[in-house]
Biopython code that builds the backbone (N, CA, C, O; Angstrom):
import numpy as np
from Bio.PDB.StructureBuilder import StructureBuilder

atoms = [
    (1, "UNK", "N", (-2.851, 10.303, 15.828)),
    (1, "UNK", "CA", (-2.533, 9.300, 14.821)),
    (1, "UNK", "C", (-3.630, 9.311, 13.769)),
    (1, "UNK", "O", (-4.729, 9.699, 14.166)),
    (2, "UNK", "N", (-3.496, 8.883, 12.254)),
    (2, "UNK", "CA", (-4.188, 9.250, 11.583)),
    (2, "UNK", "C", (-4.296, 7.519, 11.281)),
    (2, "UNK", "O", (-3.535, 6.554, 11.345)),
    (3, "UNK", "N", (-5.524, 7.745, 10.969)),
    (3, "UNK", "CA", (-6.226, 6.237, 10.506)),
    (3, "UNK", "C", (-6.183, 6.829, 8.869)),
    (3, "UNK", "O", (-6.605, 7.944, 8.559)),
    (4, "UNK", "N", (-5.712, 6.054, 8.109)),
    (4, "UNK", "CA", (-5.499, 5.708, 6.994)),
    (4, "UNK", "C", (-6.405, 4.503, 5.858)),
    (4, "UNK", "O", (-6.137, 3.301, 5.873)),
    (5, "UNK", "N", (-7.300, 5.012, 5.088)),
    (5, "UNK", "CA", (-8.124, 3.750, 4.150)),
    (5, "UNK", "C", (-7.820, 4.107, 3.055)),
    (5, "UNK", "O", (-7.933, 5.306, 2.800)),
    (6, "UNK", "N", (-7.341, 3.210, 2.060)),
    (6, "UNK", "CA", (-7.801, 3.227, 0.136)),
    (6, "UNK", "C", (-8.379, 2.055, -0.277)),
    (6, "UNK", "O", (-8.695, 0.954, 0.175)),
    (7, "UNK", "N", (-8.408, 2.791, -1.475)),
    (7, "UNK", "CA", (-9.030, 1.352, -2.222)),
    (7, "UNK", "C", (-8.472, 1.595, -3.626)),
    (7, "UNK", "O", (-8.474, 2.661, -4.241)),
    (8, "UNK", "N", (-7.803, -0.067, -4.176)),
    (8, "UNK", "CA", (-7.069, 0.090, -5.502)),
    (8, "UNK", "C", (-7.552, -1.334, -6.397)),
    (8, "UNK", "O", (-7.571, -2.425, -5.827)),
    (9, "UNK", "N", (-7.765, -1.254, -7.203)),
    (9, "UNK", "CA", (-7.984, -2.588, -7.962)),
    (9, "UNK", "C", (-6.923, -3.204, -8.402)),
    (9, "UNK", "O", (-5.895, -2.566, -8.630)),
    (10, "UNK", "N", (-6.999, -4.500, -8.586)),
    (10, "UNK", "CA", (-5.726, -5.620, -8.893)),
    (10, "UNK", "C", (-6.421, -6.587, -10.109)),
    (10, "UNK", "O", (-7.260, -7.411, -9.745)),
    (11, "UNK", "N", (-6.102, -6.499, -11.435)),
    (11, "UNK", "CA", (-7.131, -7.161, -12.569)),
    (11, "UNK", "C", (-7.179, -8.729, -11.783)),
    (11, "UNK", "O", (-6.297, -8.817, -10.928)),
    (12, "UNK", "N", (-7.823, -9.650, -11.883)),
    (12, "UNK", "CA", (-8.235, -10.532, -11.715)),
    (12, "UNK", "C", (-6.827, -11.753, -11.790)),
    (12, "UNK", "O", (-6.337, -12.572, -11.013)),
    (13, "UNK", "N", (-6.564, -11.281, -13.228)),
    (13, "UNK", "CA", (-5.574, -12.230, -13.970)),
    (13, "UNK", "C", (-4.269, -11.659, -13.130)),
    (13, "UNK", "O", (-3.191, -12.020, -13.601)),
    (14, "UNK", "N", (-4.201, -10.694, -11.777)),
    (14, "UNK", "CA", (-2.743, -10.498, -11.646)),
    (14, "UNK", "C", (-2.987, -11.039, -10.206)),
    (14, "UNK", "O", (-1.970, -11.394, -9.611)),
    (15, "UNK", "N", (-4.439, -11.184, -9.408)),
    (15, "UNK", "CA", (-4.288, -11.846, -8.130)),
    (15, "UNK", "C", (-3.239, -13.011, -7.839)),
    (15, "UNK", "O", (-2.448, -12.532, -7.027)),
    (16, "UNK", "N", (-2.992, -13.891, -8.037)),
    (16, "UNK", "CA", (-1.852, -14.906, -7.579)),
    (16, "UNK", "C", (-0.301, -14.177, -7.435)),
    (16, "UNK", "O", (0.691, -14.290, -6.716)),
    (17, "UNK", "N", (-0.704, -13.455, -8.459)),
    (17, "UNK", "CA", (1.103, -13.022, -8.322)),
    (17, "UNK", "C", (1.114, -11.630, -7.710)),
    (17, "UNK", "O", (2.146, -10.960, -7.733)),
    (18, "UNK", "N", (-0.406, -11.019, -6.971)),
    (18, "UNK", "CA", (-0.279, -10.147, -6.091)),
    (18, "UNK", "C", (-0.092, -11.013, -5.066)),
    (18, "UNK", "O", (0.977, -11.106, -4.462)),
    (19, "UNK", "N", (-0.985, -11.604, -4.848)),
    (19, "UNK", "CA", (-0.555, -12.964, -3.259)),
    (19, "UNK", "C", (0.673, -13.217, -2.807)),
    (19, "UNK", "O", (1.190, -12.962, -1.719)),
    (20, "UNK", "N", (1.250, -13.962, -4.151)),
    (20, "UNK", "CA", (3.094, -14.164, -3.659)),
    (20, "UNK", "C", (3.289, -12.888, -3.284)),
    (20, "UNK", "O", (3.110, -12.527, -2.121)),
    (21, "UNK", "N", (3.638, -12.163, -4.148)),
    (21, "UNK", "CA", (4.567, -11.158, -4.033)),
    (21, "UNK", "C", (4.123, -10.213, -2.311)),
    (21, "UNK", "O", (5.046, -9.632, -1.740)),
    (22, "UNK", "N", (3.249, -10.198, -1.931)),
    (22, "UNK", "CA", (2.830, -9.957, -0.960)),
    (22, "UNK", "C", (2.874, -11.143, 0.531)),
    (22, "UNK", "O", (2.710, -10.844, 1.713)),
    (23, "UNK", "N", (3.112, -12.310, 0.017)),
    (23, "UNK", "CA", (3.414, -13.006, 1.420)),
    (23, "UNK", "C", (5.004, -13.604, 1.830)),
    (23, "UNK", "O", (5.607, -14.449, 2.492)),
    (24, "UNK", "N", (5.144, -12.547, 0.956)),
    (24, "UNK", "CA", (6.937, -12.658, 1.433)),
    (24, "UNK", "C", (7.496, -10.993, 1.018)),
    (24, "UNK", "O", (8.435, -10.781, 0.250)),
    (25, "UNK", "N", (6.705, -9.939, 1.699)),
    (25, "UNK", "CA", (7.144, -8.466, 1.207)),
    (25, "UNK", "C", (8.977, -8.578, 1.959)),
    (25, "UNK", "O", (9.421, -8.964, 3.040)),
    (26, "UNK", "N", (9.717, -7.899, 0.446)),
    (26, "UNK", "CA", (11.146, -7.959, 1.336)),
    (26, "UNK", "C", (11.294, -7.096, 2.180)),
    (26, "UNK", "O", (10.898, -5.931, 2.123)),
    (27, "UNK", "N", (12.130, -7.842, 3.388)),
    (27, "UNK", "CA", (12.884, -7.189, 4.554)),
    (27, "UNK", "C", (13.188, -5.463, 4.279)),
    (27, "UNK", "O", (12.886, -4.697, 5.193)),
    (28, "UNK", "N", (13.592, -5.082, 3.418)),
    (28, "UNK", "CA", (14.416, -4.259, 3.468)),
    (28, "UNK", "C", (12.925, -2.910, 3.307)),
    (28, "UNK", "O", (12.909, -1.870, 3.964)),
    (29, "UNK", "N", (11.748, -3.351, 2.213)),
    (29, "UNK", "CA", (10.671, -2.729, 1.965)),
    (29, "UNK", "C", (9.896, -2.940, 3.081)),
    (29, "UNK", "O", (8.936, -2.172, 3.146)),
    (30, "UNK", "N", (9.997, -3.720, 3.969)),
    (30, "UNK", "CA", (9.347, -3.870, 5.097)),
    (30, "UNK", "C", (9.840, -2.951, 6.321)),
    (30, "UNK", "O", (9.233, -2.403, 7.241)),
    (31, "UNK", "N", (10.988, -3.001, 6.003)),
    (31, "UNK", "CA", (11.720, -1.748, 6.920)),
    (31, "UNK", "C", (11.529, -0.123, 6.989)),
    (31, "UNK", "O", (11.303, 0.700, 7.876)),
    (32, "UNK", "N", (11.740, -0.108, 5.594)),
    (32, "UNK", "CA", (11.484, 1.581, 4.922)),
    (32, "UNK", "C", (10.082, 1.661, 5.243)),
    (32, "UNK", "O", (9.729, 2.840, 5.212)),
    (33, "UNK", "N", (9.141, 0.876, 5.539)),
    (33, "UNK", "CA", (7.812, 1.664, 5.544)),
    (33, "UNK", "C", (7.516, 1.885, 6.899)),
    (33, "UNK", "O", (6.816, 2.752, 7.421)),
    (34, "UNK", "N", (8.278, 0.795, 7.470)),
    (34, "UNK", "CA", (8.529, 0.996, 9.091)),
    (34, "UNK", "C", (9.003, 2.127, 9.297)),
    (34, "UNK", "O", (8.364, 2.855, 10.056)),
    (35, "UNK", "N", (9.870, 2.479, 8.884)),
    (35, "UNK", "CA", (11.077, 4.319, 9.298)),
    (35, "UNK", "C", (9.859, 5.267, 8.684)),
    (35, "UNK", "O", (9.388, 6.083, 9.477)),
    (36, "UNK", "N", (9.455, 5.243, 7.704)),
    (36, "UNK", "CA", (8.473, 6.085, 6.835)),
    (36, "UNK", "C", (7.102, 6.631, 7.758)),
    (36, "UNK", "O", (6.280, 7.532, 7.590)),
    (37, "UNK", "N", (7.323, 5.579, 8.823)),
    (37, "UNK", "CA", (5.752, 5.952, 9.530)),
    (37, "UNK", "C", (4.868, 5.395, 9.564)),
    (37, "UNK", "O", (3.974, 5.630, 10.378)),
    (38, "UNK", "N", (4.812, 4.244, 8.476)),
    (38, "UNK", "CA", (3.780, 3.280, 8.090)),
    (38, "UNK", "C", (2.781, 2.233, 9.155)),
    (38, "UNK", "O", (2.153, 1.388, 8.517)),
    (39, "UNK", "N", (2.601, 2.205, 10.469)),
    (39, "UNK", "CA", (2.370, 1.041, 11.270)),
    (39, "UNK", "C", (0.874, 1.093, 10.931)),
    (39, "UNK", "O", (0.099, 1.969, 10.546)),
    (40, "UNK", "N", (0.786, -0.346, 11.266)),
    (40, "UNK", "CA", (-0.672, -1.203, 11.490)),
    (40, "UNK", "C", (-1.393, -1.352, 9.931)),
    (40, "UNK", "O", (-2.602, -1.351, 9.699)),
    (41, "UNK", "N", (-0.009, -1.510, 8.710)),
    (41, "UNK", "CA", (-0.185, -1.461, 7.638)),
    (41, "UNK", "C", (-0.847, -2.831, 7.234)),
    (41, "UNK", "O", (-0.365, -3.924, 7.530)),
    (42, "UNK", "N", (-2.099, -2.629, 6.470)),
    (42, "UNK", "CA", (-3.336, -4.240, 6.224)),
    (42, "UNK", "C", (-3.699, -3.758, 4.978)),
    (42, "UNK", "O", (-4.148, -2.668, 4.625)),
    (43, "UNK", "N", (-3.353, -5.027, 4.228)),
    (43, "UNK", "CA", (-3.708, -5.090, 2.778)),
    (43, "UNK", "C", (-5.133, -5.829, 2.406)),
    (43, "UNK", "O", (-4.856, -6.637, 3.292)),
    (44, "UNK", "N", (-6.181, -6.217, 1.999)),
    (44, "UNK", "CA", (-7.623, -7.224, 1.817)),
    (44, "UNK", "C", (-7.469, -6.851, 0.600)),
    (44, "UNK", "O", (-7.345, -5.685, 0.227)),
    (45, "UNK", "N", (-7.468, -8.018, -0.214)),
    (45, "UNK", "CA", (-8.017, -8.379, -1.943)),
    (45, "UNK", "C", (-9.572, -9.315, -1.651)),
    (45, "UNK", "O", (-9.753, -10.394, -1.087)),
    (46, "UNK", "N", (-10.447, -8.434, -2.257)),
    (46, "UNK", "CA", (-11.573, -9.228, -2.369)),
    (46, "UNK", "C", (-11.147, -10.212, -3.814)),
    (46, "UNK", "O", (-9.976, -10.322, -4.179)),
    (47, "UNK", "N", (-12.281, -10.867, -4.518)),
    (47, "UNK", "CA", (-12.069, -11.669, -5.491)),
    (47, "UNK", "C", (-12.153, -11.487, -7.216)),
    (47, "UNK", "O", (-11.809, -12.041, -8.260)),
    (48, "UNK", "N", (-12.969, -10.130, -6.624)),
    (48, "UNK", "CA", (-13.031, -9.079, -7.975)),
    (48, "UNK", "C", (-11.892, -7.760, -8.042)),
    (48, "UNK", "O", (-11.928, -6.687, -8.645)),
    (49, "UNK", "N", (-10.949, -8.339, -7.190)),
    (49, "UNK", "CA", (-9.650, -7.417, -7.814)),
    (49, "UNK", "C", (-9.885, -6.070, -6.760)),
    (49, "UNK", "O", (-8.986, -5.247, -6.585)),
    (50, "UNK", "N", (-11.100, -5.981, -6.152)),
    (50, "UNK", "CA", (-11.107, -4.288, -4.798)),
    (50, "UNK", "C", (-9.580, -4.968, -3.728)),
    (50, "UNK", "O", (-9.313, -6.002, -3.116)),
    (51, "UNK", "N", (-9.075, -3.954, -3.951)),
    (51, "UNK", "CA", (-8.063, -3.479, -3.326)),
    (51, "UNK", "C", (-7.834, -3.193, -1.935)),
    (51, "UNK", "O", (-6.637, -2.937, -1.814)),
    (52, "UNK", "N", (-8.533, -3.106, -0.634)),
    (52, "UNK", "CA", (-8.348, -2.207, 0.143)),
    (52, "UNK", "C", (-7.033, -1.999, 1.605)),
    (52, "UNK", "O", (-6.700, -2.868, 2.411)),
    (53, "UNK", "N", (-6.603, -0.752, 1.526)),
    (53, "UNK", "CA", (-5.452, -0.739, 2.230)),
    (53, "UNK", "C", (-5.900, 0.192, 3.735)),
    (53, "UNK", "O", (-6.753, 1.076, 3.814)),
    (54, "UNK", "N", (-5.194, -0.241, 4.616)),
    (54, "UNK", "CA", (-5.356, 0.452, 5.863)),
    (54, "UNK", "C", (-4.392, 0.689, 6.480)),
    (54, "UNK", "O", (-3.482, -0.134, 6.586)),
    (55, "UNK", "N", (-4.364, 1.864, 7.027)),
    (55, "UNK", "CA", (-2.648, 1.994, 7.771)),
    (55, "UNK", "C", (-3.082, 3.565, 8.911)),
    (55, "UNK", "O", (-3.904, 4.481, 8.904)),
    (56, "UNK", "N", (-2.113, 3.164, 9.630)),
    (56, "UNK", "CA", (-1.762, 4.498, 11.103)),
    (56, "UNK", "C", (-0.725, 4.722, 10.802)),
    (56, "UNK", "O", (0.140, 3.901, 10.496)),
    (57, "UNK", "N", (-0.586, 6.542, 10.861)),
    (57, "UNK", "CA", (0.487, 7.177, 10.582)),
    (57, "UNK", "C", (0.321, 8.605, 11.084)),
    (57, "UNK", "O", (-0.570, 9.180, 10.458)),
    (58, "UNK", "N", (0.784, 9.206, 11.828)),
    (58, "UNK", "CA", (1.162, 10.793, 12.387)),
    (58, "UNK", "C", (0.887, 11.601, 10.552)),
    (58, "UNK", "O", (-0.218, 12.131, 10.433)),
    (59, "UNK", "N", (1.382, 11.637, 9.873)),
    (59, "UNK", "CA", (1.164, 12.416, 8.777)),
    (59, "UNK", "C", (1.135, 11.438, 7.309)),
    (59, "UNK", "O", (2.273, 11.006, 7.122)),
    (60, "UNK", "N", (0.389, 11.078, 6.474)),
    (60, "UNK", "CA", (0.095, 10.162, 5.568)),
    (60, "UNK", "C", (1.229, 11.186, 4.056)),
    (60, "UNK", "O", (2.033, 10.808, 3.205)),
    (61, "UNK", "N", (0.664, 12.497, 4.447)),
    (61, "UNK", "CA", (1.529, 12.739, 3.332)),
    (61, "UNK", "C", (3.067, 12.855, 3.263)),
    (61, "UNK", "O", (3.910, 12.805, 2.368)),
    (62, "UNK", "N", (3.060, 13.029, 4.583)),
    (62, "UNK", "CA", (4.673, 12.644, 4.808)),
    (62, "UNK", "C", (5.421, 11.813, 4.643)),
    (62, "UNK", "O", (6.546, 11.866, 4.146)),
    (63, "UNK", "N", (4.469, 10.389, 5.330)),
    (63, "UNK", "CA", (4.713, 9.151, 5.365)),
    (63, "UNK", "C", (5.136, 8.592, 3.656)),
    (63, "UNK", "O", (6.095, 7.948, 3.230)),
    (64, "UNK", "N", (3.781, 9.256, 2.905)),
    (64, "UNK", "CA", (4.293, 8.725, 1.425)),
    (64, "UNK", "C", (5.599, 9.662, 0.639)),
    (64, "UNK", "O", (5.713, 9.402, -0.558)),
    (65, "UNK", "N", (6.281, 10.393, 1.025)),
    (65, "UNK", "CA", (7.013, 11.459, 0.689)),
    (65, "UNK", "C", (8.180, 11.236, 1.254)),
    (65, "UNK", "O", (9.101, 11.853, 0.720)),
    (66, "UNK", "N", (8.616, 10.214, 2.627)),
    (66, "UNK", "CA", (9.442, 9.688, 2.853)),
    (66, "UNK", "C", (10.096, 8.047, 2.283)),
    (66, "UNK", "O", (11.277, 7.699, 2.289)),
    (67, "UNK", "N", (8.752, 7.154, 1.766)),
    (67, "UNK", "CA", (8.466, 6.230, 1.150)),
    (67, "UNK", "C", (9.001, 6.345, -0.169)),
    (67, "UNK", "O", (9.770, 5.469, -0.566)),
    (68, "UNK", "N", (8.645, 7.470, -1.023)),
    (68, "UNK", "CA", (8.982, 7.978, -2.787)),
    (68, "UNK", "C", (10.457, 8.472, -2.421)),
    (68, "UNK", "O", (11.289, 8.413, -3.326)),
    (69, "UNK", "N", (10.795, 8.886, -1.349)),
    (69, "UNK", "CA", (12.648, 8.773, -1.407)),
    (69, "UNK", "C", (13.653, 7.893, -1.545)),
    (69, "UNK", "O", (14.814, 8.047, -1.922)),
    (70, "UNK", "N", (12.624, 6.281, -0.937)),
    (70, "UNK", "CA", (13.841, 5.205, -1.233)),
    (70, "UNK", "C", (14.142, 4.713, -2.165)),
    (70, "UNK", "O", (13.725, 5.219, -3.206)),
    (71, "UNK", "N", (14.975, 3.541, -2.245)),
    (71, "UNK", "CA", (15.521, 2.968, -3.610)),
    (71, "UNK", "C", (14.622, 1.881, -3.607)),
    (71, "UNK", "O", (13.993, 1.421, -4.560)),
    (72, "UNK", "N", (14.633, 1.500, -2.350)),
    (72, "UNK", "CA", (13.598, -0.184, -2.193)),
    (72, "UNK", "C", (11.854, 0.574, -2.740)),
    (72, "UNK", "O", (11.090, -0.371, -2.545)),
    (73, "UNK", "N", (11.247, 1.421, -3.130)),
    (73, "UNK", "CA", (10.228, 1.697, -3.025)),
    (73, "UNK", "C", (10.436, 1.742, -4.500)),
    (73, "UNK", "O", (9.675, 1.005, -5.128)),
    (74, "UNK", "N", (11.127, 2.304, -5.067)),
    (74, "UNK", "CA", (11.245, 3.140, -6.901)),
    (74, "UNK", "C", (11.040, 0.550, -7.115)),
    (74, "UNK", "O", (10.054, -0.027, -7.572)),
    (75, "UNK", "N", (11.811, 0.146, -6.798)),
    (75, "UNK", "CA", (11.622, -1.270, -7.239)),
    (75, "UNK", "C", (10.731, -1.500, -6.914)),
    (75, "UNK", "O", (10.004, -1.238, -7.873)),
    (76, "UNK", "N", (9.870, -2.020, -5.793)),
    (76, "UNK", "CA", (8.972, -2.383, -5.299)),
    (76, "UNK", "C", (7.851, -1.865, -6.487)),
    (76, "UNK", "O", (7.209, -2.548, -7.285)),
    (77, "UNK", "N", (7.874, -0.474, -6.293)),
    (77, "UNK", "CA", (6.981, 0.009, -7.152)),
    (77, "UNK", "C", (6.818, -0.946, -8.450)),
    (77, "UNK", "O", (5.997, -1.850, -8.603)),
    (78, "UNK", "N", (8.192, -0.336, -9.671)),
    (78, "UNK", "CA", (8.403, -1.140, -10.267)),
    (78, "UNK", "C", (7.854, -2.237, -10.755)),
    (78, "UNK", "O", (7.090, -2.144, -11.716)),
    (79, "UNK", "N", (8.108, -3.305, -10.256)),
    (79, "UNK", "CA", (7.047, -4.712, -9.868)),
    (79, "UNK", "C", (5.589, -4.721, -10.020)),
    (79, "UNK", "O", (4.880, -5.558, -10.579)),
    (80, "UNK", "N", (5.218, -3.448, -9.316)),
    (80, "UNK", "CA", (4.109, -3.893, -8.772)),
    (80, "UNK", "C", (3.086, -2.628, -10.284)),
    (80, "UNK", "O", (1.863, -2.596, -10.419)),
    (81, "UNK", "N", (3.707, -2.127, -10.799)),
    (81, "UNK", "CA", (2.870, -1.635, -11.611)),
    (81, "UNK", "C", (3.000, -2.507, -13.192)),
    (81, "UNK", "O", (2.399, -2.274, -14.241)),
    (82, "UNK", "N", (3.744, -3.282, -12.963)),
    (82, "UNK", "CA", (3.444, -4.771, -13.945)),
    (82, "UNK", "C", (1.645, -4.684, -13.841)),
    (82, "UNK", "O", (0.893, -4.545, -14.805)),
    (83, "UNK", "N", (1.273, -4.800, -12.506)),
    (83, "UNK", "CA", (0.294, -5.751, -12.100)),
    (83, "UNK", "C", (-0.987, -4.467, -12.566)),
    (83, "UNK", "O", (-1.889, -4.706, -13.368)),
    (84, "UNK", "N", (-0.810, -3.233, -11.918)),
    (84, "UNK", "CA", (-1.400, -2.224, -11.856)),
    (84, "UNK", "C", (-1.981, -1.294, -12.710)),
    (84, "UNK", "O", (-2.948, -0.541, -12.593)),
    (85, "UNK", "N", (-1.072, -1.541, -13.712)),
    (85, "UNK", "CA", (-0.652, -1.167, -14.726)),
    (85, "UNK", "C", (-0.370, 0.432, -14.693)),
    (85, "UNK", "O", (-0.350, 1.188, -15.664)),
    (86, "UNK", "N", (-0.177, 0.724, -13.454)),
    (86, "UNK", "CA", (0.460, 2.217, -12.440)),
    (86, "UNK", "C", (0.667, 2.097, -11.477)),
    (86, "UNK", "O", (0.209, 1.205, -10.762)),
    (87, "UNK", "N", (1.930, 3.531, -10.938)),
    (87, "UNK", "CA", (2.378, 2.946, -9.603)),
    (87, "UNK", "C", (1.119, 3.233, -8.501)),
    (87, "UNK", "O", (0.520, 4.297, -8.344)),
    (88, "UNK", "N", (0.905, 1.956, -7.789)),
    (88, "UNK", "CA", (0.379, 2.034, -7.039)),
    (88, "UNK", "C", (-0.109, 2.928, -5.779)),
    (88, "UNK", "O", (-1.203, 3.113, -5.244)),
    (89, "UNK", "N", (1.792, 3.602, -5.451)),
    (89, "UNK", "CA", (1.862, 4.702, -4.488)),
    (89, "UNK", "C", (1.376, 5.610, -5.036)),
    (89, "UNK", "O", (0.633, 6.205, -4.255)),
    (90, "UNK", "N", (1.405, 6.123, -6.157)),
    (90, "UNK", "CA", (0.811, 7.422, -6.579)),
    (90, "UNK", "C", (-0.876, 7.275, -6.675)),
    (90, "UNK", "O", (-1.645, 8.237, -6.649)),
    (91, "UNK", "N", (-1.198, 6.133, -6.769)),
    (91, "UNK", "CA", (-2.671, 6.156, -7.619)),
    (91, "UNK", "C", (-3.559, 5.909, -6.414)),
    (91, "UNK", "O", (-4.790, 5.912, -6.417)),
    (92, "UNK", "N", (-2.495, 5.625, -5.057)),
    (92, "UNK", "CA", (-3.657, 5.788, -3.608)),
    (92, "UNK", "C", (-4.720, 7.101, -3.129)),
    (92, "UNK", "O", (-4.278, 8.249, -3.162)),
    (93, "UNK", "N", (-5.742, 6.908, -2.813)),
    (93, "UNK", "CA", (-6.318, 8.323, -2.605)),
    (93, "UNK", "C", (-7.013, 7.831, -1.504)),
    (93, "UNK", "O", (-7.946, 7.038, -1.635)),
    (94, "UNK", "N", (-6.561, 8.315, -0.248)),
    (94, "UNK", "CA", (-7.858, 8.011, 0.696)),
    (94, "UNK", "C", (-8.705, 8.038, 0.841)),
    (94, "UNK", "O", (-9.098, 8.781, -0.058)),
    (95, "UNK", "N", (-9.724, 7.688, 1.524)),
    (95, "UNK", "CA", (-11.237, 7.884, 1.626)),
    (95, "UNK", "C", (-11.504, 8.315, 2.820)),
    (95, "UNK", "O", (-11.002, 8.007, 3.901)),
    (96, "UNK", "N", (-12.489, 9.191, 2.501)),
    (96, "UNK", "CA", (-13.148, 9.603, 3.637)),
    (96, "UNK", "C", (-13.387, 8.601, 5.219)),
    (96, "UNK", "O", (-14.224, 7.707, 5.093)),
    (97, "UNK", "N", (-12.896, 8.684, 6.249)),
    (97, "UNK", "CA", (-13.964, 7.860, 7.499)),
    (97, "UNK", "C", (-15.059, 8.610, 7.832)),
    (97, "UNK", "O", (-15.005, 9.617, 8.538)),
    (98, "UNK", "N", (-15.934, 8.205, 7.403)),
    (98, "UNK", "CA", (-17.208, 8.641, 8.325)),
    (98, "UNK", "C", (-17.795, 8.386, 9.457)),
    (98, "UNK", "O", (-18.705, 9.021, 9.989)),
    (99, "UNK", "N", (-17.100, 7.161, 9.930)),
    (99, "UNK", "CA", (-17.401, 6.705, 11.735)),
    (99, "UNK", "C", (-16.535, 5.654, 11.896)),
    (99, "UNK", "O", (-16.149, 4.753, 11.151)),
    (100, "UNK", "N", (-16.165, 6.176, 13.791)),
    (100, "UNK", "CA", (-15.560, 5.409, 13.894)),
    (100, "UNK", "C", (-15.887, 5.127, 15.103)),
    (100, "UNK", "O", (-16.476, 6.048, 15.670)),
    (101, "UNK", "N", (-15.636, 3.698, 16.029)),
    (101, "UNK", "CA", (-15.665, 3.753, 16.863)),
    (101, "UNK", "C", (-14.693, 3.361, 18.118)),
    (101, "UNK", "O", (-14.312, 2.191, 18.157)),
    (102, "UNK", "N", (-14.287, 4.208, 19.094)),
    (102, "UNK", "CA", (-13.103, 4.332, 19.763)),
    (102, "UNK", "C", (-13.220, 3.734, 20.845)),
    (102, "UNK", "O", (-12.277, 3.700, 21.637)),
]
sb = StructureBuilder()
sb.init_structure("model")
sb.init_model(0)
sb.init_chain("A")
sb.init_seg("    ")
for serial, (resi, resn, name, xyz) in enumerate(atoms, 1):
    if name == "N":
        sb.init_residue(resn, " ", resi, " ")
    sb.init_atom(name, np.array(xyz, "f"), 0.0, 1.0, " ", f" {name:<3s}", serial, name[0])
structure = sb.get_structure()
């Protein structure tokens, strides 16, 4: 299983309406990331807009390559690069782990 980290910024002025839009993610986008591979998916907004995402997945590039096929994702996206001012899925880049402990 692959441990999964990014980090994305959210301008300041779009935190609240990243919050909502994130504490009610729809069913249906909640599903597709489920089929996609996505588990133990964790979002953290610090207060200066750092981004950071964490997720387990057998193959990450797969996972996002099954994700960029749906319809619920092209919207989701959508939405969310209001905020981003790009799509988010594309502009993820993992980071290195340098330790971990098991």
């Amino acid at each position: 299983m692959q441990r999964v980290c990014f980090a994305l910024h959210v301008p300041p002025e779009h935190h609240d309406t990243y919050r909502t839009a994130h504490a009610d993610v729809w069913p249906e986008m909640r599903a597709a990331l489920s089929e996609a591979g996505w588990h133990n998916y964790s979002l953290f907004l610090r207060d200066d807009g750092l981004l950071v995402g964490y997720l387990e997945t057998e193959d990450f590039e797969a996972a996002q390559r099954a994700m960029a096929a749906t319809e619920v994702n092209e919207r989701w996206q959508a939405e969310m690069a209001k905020l981003f001012g790009e799509r988010a899925d594309e502009a993820m880049r993992p980071l290195e782990e340098v330790f971990h402990l098991a």
